[in-house]
PDB file of the backbone (N, CA, C, O) and the ligand in Angstrom, with CONECT records:
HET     ZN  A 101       1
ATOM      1  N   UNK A   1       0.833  -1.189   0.000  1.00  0.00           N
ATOM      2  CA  UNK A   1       0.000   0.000   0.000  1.00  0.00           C
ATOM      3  C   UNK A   1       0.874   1.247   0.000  1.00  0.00           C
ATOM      4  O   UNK A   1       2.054   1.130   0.331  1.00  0.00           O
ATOM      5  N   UNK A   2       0.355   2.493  -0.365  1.00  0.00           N
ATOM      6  CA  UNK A   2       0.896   3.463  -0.952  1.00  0.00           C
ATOM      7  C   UNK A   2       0.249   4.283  -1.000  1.00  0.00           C
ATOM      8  O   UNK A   2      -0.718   4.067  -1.730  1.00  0.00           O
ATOM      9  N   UNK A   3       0.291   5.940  -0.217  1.00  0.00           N
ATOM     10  CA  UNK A   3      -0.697   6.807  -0.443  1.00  0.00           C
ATOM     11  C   UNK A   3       0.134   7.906  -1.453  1.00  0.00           C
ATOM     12  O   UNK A   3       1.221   8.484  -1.417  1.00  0.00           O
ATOM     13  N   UNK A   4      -1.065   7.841  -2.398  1.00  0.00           N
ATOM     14  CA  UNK A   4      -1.148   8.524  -3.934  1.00  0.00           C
ATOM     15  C   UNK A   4      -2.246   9.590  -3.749  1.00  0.00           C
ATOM     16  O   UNK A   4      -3.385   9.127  -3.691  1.00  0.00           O
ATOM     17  N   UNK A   5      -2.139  10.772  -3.656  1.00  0.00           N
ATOM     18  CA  UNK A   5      -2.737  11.796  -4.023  1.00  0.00           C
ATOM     19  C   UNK A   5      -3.790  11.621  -2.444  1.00  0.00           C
ATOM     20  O   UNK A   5      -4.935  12.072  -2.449  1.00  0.00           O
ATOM     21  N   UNK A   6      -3.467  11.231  -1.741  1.00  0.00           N
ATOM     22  CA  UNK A   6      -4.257  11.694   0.063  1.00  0.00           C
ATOM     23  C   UNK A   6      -4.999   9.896  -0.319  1.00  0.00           C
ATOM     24  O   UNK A   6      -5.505   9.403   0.690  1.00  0.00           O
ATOM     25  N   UNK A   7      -5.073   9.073  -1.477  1.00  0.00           N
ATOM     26  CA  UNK A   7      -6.179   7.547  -1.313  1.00  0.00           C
ATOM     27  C   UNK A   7      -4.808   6.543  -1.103  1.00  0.00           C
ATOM     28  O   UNK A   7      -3.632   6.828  -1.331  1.00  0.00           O
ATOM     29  N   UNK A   8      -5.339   5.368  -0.628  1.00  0.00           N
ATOM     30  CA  UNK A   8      -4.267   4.327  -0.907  1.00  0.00           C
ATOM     31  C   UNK A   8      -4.520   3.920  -1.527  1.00  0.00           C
ATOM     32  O   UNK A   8      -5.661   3.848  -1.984  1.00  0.00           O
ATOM     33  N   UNK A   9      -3.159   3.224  -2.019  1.00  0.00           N
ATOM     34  CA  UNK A   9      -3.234   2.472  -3.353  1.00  0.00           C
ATOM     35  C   UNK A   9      -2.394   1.288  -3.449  1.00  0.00           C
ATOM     36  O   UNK A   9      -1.301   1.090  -2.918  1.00  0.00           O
ATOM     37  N   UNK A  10      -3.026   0.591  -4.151  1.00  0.00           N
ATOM     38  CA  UNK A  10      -2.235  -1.241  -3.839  1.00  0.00           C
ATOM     39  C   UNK A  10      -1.201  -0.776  -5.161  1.00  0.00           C
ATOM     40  O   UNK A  10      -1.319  -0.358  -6.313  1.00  0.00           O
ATOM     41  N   UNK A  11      -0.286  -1.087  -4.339  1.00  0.00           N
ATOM     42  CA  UNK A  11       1.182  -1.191  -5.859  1.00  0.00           C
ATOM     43  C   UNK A  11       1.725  -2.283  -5.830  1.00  0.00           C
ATOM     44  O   UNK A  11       1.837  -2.935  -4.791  1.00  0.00           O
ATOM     45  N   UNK A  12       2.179  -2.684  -7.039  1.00  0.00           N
ATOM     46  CA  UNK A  12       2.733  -4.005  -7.654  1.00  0.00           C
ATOM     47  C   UNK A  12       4.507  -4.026  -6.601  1.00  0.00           C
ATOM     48  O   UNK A  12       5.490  -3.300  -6.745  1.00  0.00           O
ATOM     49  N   UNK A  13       4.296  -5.005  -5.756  1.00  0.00           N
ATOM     50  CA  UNK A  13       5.824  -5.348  -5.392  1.00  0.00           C
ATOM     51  C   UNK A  13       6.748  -5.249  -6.559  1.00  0.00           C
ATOM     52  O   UNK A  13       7.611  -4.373  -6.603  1.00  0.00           O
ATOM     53  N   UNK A  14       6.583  -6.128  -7.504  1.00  0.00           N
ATOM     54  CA  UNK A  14       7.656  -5.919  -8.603  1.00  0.00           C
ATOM     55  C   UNK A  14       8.238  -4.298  -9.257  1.00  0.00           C
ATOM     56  O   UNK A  14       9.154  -3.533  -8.958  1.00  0.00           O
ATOM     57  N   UNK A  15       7.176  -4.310 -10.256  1.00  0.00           N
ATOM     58  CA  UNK A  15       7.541  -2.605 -10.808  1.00  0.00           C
ATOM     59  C   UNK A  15       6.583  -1.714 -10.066  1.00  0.00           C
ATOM     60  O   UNK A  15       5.830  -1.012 -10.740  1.00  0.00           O
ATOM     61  N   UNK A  16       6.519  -1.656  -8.601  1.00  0.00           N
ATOM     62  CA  UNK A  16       6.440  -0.771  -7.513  1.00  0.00           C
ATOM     63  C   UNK A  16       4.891   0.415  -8.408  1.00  0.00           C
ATOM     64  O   UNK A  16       4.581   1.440  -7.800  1.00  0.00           O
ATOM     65  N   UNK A  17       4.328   0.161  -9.418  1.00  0.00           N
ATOM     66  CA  UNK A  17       3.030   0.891 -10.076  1.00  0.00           C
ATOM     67  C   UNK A  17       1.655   0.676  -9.661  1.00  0.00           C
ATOM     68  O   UNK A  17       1.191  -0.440  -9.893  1.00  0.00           O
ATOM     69  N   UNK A  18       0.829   1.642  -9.020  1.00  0.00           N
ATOM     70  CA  UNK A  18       0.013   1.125  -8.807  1.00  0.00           C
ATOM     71  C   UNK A  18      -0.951   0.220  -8.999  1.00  0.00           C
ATOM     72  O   UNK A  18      -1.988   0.782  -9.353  1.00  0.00           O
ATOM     73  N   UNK A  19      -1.090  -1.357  -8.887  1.00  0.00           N
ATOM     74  CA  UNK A  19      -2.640  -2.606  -9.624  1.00  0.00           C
ATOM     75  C   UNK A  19      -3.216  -1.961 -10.128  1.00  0.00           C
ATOM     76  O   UNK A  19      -3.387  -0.894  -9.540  1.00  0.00           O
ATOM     77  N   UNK A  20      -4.089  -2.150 -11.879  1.00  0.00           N
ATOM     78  CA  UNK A  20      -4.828  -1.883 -11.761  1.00  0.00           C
ATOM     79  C   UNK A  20      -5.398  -3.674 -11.331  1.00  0.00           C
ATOM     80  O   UNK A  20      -4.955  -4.816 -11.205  1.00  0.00           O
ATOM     81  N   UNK A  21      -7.130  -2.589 -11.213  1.00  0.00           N
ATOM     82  CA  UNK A  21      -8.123  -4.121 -10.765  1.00  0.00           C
ATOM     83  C   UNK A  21      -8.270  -4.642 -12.231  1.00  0.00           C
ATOM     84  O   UNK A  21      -8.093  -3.873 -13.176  1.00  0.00           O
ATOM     85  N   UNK A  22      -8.683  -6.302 -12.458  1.00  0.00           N
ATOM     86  CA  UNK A  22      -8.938  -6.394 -13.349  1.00  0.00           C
ATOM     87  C   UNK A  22     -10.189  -7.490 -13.074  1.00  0.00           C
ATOM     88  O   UNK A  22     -10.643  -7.712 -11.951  1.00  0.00           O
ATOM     89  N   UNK A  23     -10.624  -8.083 -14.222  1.00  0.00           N
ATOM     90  CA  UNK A  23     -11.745  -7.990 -14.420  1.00  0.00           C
ATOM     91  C   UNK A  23     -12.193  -9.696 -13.166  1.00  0.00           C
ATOM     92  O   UNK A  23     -13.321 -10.077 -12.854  1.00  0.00           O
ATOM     93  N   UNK A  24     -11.003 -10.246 -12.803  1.00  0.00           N
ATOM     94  CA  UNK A  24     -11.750 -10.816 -11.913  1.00  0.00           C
ATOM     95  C   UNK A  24     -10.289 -10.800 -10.939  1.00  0.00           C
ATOM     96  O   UNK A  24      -9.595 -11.816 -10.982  1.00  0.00           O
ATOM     97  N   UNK A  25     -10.023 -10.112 -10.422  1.00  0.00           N
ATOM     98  CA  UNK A  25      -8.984  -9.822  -9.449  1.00  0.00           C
ATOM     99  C   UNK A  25      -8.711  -8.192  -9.367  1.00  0.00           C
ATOM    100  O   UNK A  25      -8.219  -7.414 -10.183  1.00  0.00           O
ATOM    101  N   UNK A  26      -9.178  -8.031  -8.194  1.00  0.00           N
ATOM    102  CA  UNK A  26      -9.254  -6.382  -7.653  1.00  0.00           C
ATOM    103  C   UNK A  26      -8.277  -6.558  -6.270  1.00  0.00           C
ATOM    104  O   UNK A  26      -8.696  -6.363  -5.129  1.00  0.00           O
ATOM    105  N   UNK A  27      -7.371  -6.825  -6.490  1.00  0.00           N
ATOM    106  CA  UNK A  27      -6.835  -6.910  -5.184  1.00  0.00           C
ATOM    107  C   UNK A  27      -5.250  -7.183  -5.780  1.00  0.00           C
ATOM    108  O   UNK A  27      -4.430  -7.422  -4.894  1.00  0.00           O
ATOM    109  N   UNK A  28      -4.764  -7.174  -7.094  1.00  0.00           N
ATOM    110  CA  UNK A  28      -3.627  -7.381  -7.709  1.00  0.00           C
ATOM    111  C   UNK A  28      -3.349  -9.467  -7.606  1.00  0.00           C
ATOM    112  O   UNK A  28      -4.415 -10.062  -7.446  1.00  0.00           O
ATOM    113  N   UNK A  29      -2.678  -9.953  -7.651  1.00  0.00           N
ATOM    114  CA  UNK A  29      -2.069 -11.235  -8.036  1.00  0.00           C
ATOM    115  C   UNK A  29      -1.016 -11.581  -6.813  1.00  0.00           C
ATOM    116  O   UNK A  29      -0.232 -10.744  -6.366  1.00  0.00           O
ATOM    117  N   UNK A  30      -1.126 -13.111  -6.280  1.00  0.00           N
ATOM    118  CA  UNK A  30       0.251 -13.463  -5.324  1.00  0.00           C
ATOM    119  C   UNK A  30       1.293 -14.011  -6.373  1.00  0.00           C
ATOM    120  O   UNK A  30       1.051 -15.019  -7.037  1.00  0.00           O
ATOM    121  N   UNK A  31       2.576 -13.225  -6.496  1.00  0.00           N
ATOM    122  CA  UNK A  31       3.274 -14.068  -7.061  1.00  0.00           C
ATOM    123  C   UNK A  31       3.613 -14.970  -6.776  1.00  0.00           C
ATOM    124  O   UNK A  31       3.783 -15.091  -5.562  1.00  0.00           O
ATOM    125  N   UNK A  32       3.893 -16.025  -7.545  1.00  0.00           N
ATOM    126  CA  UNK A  32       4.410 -17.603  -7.529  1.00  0.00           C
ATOM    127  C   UNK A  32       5.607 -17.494  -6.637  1.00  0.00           C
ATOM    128  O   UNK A  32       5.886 -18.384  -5.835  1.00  0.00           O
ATOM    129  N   UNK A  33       6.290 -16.441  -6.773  1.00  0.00           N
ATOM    130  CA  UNK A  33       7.986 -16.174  -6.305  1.00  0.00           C
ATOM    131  C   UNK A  33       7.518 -15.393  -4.757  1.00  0.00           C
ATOM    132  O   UNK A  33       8.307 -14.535  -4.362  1.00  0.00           O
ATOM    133  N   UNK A  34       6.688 -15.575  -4.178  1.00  0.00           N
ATOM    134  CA  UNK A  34       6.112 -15.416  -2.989  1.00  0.00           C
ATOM    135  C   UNK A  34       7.174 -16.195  -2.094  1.00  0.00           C
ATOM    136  O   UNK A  34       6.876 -17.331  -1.724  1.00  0.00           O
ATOM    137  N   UNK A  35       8.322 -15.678  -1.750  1.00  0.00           N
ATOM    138  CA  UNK A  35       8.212 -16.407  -0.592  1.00  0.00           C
ATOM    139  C   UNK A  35       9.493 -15.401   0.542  1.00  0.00           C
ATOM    140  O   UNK A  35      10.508 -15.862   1.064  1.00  0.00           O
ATOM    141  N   UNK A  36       9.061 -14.230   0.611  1.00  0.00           N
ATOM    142  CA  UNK A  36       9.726 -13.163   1.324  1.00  0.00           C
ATOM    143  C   UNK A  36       9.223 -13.698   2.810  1.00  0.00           C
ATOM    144  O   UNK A  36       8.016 -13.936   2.782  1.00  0.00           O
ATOM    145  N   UNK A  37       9.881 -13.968   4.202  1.00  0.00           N
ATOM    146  CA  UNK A  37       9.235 -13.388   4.827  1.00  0.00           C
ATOM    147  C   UNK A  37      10.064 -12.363   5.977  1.00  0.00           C
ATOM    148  O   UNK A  37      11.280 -12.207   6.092  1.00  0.00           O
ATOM    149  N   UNK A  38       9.058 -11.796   6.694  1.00  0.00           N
ATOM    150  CA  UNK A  38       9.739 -10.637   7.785  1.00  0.00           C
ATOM    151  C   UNK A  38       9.628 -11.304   9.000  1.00  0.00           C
ATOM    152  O   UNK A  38       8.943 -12.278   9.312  1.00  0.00           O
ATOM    153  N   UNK A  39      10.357 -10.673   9.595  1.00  0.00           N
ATOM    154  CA  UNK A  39      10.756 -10.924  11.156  1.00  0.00           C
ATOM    155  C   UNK A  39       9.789  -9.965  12.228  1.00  0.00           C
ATOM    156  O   UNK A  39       9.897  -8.750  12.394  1.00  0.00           O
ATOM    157  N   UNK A  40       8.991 -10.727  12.777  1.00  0.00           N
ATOM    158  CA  UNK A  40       7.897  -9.781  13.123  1.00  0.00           C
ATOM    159  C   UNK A  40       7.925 -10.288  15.179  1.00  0.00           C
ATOM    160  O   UNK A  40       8.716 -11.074  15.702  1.00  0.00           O
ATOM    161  N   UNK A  41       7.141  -9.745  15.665  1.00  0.00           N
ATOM    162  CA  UNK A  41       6.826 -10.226  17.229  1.00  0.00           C
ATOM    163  C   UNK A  41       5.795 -10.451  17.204  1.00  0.00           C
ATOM    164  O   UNK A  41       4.989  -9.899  16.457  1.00  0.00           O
ATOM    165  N   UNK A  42       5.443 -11.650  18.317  1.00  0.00           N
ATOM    166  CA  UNK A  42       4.016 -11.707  18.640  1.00  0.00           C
ATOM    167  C   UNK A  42       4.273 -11.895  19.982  1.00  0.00           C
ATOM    168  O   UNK A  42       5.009 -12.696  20.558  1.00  0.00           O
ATOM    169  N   UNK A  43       3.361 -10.803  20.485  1.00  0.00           N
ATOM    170  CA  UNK A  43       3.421 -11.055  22.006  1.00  0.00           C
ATOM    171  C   UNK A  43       4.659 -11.199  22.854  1.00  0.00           C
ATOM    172  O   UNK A  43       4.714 -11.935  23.839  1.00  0.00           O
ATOM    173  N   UNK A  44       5.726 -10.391  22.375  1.00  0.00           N
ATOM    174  CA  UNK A  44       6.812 -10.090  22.601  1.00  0.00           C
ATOM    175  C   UNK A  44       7.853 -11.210  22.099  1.00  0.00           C
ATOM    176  O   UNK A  44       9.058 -11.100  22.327  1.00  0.00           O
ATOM    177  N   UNK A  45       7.292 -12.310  21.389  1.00  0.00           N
ATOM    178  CA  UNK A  45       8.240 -13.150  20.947  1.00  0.00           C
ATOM    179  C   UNK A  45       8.368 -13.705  19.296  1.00  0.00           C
ATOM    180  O   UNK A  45       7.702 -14.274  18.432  1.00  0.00           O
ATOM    181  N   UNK A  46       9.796 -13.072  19.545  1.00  0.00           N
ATOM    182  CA  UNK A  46      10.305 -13.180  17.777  1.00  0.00           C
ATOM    183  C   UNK A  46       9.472 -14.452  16.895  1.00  0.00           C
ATOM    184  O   UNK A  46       9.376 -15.672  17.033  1.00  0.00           O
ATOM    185  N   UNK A  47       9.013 -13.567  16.049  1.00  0.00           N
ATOM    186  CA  UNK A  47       8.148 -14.388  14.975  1.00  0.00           C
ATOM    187  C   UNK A  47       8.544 -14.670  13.722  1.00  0.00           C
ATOM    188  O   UNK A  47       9.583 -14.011  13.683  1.00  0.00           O
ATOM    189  N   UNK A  48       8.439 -15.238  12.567  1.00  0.00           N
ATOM    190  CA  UNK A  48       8.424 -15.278  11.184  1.00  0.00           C
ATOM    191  C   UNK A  48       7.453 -15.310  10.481  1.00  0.00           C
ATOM    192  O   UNK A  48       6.788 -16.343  10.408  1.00  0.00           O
ATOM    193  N   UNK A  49       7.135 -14.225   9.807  1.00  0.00           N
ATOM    194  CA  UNK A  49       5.472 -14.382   9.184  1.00  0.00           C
ATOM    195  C   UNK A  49       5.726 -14.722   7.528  1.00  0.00           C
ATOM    196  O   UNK A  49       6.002 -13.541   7.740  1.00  0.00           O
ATOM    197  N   UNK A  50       5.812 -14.897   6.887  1.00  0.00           N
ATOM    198  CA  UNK A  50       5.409 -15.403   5.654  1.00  0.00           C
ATOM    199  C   UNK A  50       4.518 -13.649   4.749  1.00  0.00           C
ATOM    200  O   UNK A  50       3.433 -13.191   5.108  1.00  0.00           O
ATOM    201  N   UNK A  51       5.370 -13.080   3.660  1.00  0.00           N
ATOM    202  CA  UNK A  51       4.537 -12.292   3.163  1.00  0.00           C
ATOM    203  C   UNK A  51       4.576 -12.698   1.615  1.00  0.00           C
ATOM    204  O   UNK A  51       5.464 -13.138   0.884  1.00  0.00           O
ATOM    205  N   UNK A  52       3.226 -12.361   1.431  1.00  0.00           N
ATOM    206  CA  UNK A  52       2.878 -12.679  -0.051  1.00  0.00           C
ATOM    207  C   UNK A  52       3.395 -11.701  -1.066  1.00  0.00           C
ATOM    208  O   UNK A  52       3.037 -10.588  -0.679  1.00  0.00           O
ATOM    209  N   UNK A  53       3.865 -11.631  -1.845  1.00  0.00           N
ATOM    210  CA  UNK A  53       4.174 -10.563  -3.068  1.00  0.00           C
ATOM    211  C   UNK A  53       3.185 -10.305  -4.124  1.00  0.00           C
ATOM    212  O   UNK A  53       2.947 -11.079  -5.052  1.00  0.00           O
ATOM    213  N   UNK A  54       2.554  -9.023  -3.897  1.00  0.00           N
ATOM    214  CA  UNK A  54       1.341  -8.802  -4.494  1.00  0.00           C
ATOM    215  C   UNK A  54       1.667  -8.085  -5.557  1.00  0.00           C
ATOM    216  O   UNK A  54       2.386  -7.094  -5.436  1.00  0.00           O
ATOM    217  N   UNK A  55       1.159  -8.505  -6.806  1.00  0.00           N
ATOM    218  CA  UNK A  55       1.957  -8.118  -7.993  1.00  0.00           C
ATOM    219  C   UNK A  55       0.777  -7.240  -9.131  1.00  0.00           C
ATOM    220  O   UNK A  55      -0.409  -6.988  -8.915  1.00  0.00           O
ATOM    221  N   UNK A  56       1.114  -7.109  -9.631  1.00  0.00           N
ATOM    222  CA  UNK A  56       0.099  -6.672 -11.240  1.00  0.00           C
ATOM    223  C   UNK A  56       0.107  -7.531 -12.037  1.00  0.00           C
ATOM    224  O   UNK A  56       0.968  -8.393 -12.214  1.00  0.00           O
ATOM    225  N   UNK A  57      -0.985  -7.337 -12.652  1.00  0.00           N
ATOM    226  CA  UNK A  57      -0.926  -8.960 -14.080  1.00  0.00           C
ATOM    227  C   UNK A  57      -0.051  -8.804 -14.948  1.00  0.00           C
ATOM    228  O   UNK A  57       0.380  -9.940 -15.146  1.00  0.00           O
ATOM    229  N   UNK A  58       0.582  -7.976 -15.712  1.00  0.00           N
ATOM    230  CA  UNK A  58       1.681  -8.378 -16.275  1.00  0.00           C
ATOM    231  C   UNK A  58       3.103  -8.849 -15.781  1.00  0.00           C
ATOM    232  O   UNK A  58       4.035  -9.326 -16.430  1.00  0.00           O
ATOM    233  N   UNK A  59       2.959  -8.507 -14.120  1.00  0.00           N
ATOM    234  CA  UNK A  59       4.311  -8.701 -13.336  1.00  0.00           C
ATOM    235  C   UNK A  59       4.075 -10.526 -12.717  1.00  0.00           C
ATOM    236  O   UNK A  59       4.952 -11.346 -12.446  1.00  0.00           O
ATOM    237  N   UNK A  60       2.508 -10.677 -12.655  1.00  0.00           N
ATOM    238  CA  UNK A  60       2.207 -12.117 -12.395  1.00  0.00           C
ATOM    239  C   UNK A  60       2.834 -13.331 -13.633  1.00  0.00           C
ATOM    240  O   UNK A  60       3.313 -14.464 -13.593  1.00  0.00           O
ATOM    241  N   UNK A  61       2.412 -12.063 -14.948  1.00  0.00           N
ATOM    242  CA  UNK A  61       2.892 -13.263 -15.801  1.00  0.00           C
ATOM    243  C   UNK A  61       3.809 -13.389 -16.091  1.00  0.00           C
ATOM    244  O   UNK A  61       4.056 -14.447 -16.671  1.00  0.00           O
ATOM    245  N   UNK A  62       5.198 -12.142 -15.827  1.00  0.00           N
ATOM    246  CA  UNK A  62       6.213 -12.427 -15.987  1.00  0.00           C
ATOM    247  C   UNK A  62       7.354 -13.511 -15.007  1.00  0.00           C
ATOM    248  O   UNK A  62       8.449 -14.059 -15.134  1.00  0.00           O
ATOM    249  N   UNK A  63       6.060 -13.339 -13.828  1.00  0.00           N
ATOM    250  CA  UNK A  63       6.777 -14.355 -12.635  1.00  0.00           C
ATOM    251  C   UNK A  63       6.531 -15.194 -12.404  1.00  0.00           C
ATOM    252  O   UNK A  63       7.006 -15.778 -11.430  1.00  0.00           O
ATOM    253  N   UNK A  64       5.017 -16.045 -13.762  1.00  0.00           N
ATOM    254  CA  UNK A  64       4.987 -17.377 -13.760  1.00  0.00           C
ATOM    255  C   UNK A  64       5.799 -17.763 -14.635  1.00  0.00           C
ATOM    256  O   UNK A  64       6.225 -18.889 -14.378  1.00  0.00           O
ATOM    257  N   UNK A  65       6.259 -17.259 -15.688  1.00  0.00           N
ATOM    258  CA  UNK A  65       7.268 -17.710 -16.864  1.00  0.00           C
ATOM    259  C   UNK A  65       8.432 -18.043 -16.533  1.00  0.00           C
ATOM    260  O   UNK A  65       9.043 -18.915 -17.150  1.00  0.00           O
ATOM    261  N   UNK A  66       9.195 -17.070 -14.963  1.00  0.00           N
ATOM    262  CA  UNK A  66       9.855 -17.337 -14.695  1.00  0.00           C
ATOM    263  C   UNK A  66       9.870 -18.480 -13.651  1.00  0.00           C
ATOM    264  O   UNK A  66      10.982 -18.980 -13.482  1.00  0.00           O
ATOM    265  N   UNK A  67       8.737 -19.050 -12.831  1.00  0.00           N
ATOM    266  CA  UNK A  67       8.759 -19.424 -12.043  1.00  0.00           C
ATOM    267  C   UNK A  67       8.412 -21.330 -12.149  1.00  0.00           C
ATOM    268  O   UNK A  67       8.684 -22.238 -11.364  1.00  0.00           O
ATOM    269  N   UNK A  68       7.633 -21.319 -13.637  1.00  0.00           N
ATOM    270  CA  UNK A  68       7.279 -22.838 -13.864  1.00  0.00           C
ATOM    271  C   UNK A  68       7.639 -22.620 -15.822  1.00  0.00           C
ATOM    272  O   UNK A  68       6.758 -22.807 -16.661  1.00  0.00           O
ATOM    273  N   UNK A  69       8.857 -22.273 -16.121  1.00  0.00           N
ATOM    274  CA  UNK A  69       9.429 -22.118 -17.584  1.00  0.00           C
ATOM    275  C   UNK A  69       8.883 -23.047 -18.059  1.00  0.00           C
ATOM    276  O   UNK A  69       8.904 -24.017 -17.301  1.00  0.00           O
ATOM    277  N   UNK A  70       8.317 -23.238 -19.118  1.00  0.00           N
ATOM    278  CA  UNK A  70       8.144 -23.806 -20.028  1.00  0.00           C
ATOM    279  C   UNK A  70       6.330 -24.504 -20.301  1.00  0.00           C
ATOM    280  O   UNK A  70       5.895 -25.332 -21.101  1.00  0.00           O
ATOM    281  N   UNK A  71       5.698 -23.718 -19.255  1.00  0.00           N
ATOM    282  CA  UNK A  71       4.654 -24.065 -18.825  1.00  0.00           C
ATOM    283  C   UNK A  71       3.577 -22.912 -19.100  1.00  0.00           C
ATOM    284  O   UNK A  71       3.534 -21.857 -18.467  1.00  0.00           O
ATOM    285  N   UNK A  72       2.540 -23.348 -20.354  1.00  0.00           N
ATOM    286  CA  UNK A  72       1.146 -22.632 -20.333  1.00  0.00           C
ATOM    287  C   UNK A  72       0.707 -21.684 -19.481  1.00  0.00           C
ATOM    288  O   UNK A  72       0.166 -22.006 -18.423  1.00  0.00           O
ATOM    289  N   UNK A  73       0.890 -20.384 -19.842  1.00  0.00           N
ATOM    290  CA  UNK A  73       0.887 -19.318 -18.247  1.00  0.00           C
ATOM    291  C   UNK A  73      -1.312 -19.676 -18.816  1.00  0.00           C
ATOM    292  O   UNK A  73      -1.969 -20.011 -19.802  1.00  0.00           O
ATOM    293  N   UNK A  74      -1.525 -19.263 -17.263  1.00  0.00           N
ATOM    294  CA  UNK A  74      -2.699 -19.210 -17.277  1.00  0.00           C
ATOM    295  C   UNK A  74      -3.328 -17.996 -17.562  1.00  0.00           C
ATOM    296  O   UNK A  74      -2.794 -16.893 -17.449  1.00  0.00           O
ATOM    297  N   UNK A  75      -4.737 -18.265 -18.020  1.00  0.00           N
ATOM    298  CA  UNK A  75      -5.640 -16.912 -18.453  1.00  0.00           C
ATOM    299  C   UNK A  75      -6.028 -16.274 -17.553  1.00  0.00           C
ATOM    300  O   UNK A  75      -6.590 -16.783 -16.583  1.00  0.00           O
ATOM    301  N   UNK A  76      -5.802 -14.977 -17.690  1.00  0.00           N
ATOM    302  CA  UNK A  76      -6.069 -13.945 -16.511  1.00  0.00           C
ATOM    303  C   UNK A  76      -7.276 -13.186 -17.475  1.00  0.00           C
ATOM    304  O   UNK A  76      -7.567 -13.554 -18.613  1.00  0.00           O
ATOM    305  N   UNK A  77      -7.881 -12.081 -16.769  1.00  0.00           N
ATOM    306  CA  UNK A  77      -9.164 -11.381 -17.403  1.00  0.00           C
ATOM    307  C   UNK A  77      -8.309 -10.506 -17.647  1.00  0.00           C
ATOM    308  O   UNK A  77      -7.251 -10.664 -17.039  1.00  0.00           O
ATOM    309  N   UNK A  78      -8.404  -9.168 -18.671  1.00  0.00           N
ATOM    310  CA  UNK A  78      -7.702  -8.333 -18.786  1.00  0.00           C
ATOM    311  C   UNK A  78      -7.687  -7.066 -17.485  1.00  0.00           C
ATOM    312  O   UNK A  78      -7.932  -7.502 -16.360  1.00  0.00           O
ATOM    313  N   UNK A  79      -7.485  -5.946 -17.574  1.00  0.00           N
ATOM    314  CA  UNK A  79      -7.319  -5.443 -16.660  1.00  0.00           C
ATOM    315  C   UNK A  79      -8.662  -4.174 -16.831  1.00  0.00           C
ATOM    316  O   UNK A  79      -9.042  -3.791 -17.937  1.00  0.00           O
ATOM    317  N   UNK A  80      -9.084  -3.797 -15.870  1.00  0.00           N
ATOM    318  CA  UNK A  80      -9.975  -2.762 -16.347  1.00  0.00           C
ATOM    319  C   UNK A  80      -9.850  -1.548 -16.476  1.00  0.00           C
ATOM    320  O   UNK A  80     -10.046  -0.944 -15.422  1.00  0.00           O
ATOM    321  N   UNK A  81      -9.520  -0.721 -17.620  1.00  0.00           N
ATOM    322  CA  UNK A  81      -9.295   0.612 -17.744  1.00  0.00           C
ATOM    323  C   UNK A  81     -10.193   1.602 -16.909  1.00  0.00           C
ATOM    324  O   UNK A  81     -11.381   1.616 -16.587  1.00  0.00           O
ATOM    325  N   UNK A  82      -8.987   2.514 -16.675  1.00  0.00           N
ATOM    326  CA  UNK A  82     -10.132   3.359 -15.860  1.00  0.00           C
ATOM    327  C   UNK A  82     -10.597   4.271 -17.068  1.00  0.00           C
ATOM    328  O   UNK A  82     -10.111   4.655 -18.131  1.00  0.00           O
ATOM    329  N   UNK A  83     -11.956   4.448 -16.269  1.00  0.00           N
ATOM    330  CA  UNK A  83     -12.919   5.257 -17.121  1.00  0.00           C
ATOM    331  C   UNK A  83     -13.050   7.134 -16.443  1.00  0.00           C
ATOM    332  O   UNK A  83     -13.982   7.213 -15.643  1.00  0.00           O
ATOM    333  N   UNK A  84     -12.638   7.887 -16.559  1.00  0.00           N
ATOM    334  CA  UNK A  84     -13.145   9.154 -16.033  1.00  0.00           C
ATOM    335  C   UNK A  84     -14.103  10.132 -16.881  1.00  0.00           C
ATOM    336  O   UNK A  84     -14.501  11.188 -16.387  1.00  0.00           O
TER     337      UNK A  84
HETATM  338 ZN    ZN A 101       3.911  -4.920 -11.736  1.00  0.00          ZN2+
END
């Protein structure tokens, strides 16, 4: 998350641009290459949480190509232009 102009805004971990939503994913993509995690506390004792890498659809598909090569990337909906 990312505040853009006073709203937040979900940005692509990869090329750091804000998601757009698309037509059946409004919340951006977990990349496959998901597997960051941080060093967090719970209840005063050192934790490891697991964070997901939330990406944009073209950064999803560049990180399934990289992530299962040689393998049929799957169909995503396109993305939905904004309309003003
Ligand atoms: Zn991206």
């Amino acid at each position: 998350m990312k505040e853009i102009d006073g709203k937040q805004v979900l940005v692509c971990d990869d090329c750091k641009k804000p998601i757009k939503p698309t037509y059946d994913a409004d919340r951006g993509f977990v990349s496959p290459e998901s597997d960051k995690v941080k060093l967090s506390e719970v209840m005063g004792f050192p934790a490891v949480e697991a964070v997901a890498t939330v990406v944009c659809r073209s950064c999803y598909l560049d990180a399934f190509k990289r992530f299962y090569p040689g393998k049929k990337v799957p169909y995503l909906a396109p993305e939905i232009e904004e309309r003003v």
